[in-house]
N, C-alpha and C positions, 0 to 999 in steps of 0.2 A: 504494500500500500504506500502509494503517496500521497499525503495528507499537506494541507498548505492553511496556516492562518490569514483566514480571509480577510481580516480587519488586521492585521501587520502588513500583508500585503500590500495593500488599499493607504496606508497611509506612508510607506516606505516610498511607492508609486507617487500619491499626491508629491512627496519633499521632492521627488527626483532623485531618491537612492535607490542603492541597490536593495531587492526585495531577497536576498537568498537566506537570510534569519527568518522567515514568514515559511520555510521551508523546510529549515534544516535543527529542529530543536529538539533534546531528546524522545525517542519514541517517536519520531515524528515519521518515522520509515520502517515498519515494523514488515517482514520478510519470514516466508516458511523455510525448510530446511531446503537445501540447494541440491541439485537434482544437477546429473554429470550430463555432460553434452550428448554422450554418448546413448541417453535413454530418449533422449528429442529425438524422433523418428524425420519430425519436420517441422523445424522454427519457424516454417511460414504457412503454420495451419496450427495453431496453437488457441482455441477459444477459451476466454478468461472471465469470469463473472463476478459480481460484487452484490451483494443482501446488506440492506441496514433491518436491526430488530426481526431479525425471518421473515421477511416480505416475502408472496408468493411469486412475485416476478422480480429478475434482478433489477437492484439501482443502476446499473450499468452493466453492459455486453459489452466485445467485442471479439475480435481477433487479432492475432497477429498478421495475417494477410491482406487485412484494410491498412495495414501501415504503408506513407507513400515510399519509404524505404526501407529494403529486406534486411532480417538481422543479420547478415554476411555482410553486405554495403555497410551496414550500421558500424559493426565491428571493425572492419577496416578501414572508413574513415576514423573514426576515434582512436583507434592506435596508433596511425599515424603524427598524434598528437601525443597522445598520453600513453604510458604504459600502464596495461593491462594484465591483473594479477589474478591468481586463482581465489574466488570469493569475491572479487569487484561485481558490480551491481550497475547495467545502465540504464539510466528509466528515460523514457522515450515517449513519455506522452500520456493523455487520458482519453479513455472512451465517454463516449457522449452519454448524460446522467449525473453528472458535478451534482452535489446539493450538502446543505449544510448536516453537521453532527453535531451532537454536545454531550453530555457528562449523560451516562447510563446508557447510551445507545450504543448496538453493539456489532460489529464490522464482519462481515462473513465470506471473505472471498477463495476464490477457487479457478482451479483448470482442472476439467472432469480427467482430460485423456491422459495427464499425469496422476492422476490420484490426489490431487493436492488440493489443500485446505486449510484456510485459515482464518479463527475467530478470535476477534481486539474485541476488549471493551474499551467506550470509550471514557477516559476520566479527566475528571478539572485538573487544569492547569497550576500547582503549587503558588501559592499566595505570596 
């Protein structure tokens, strides 16, 4: 999951700063157990789903083959920049369904054809 504070963002935005704190604060990117390349039959057929409180249809669908670039091109341009290490993580975007969360609601997402799964709750922000 990537999760973004909408109201840090919104006001990072208004100053003319950078928003990457509205981002990057702990828990703010919580990740199921990492799953070797070698079981992705095909990165670019990989359908991904998101549930808030067990909603009967997902908050959000997608795929990985609606992306306008495939994870091979992805990966190879970003290497050529940065080096890429076992465990790095690239996020690359959101499927259509954004909507807000707050303290008790709780996060349920998945990819059926990996077996994966995973449930956040969500909690307030420390005082």
């Amino acid at each position: 999951l990537d999760m973004t504070d909408r109201g840090a963002q919104d006001a990072a935005k208004k100053a003319g700063k950078p928003w990457a704190a509205a981002k990057g604060w702990d828990t703010s990117c919580p990740v199921s157990e990492m799953v070797p390349a070698a079981a992705v039959a095909d990165p670019s057929s990989l359908d991904m789903w998101l549930r808030v409180n067990g909603e009967a249809a997902p908050r959000q669908s997608g795929s990985t083959g609606l992306m306008i670039f495939g994870v091979p091109a992805l990966l190879e341009a970003v290497s050529r920049v940065h080096t890429l290490e076992e465990g790095d993580l690239l996020l690359t975007g959101t499927p259509e369904g954004v909507g807000p969360v707050g303290p008790g609601d709780v996060i349920t997402a998945g990819i059926d054809s990996l077996g994966l799964s995973l449930t956040v709750p969500v909690v307030a922000a420390p005082s």
